[in-house]
C-alpha positions in Angstrom: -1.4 -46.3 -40.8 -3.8 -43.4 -41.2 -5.0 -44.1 -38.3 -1.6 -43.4 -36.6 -1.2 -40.0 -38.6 -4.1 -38.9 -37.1 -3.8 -39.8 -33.4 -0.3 -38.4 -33.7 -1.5 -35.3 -35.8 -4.3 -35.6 -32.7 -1.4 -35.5 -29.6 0.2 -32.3 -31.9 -3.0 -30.4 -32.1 -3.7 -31.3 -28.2 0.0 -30.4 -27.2 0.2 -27.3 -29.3 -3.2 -26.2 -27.9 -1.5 -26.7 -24.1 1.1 -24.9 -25.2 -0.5 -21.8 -26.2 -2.7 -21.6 -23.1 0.4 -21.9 -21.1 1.6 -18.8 -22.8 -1.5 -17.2 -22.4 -1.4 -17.9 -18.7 2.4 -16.6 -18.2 1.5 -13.8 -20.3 -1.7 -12.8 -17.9 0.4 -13.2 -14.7 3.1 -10.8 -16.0 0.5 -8.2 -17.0 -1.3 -8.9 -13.5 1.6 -7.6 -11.7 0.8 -4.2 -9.8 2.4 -1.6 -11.4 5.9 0.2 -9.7 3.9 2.8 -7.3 5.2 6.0 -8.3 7.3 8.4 -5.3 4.7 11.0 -4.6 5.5 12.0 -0.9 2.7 14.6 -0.3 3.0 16.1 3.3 -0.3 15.9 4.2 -2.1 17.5 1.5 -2.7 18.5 -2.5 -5.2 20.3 -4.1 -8.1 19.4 -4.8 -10.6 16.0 -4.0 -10.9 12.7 -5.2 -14.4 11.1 -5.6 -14.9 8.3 -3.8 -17.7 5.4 -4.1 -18.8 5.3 -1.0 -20.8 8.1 0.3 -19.2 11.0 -0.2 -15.7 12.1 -0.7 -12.1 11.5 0.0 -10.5 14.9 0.8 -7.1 15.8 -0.9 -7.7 19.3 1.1 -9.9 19.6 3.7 -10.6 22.8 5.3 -9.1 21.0 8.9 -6.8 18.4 8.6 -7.0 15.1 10.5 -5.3 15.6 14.0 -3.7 12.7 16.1 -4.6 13.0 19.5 -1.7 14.5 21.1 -0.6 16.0 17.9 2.6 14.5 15.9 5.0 13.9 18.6 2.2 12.0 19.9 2.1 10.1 16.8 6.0 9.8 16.3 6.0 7.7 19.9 3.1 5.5 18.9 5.2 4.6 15.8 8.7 4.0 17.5 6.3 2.3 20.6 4.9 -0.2 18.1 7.8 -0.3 15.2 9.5 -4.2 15.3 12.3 -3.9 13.7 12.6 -7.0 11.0 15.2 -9.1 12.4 17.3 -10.2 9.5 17.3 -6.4 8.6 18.3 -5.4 11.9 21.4 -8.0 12.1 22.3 -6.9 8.8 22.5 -2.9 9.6 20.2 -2.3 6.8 17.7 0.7 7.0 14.9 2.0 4.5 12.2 4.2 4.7 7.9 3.1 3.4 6.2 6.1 2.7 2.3 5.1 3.4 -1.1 6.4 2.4 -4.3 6.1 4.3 -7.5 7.8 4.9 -8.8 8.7 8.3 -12.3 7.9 7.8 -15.0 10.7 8.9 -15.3 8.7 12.3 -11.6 9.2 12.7 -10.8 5.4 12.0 -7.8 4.7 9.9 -8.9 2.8 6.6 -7.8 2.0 3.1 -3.7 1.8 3.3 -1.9 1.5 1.0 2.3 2.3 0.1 3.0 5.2 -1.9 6.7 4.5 -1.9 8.1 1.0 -1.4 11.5 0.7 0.6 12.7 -2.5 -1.7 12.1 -4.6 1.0 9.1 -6.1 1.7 9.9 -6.9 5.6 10.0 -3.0 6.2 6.9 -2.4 3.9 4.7 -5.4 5.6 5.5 -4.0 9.0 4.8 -0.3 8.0 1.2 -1.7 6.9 1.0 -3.2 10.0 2.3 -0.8 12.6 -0.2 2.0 10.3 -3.3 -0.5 11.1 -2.1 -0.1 14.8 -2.8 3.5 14.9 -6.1 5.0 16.9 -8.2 6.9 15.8 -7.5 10.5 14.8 -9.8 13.6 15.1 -11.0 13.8 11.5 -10.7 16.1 9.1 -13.3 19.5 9.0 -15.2 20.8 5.6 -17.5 23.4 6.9 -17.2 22.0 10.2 -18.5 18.7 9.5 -16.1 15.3 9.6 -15.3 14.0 6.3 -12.7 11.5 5.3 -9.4 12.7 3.9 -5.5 11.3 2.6 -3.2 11.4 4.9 0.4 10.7 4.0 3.0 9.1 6.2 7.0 8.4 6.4 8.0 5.0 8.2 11.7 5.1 8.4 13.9 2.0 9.6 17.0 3.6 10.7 19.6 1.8 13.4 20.7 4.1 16.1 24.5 5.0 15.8 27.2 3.1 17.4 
């Protein structure tokens, strides 16, 4: 009979114990969840610089900015050139608009994107990603005439043209 008690006192403990690392599971998923991103829509600049790890600098405010070759009508047409609509969202008339951050490298590559703005939909923000990773390489940003690596902030908008 004791010996009962204590294999089912046993199966308690050992379910209780499962129990509680469940929890503790759940609980570290919810708290692993990226945080909302904030709407900070800079148009291409803000004060200031932010350090980065590699070897140097990410430029907030460079004394050049980063230049598309061909300038931004250049750059609107390689967007709406390379933009698939999502198709679901397209039979469904709905539109949104990903505001996305990058850094044009000093090399003029286009490197760590990321979405300042989501549009609710992750269709439109996984092809804004994608269509960003498209983009060639700009003519980087200047500090005392030398290329550095600098934000650069960019609007996708999904809009349907009118009937």
């Amino acid at each position: 009979m004791a010996m009962k008690k204590y294999a089912v006192l046993l199966l308690a403990l050992v379910l209780a114990m499962s129990a509680i690392d469940v929890e503790a599971k759940k609980k570290k998923k919810r708290r692993s969840r990226k945080p909302a991103m904030q709407e900070v829509i800079v148009p291409d600049a803000a004060p200031g610089a932010e350090s980065y790890n590699d070897d140097g600098m990410v430029y907030e405010e460079p004394d050049v900015m980063p230049k598309y070759p061909g300038g931004v009508d250049a750059l609107v047409k390689f967007i709406s050139d390379n933009l698939r609509y999502p198709e679901k969202e397209e039979r469904s008339g709905e539109e949104g608009k990903v505001v996305v951050r990058f850094v044009v490298e000093k090399n003029g590559r286009i490197g760590r994107i990321n979405i300042l703005r989501s549009s609710g939909n992750r269709h439109f923000d996984n092809e804004a990603l994608r269509v960003v990773s498209l983009i060639p390489r700009f003519n980087p940003a200047l500090v005392g005439g030398k290329p550095v690596a600098c934000h650069f902030t960019l609007p996708v908008s999904f809009t349907l043209p009118d009937e």
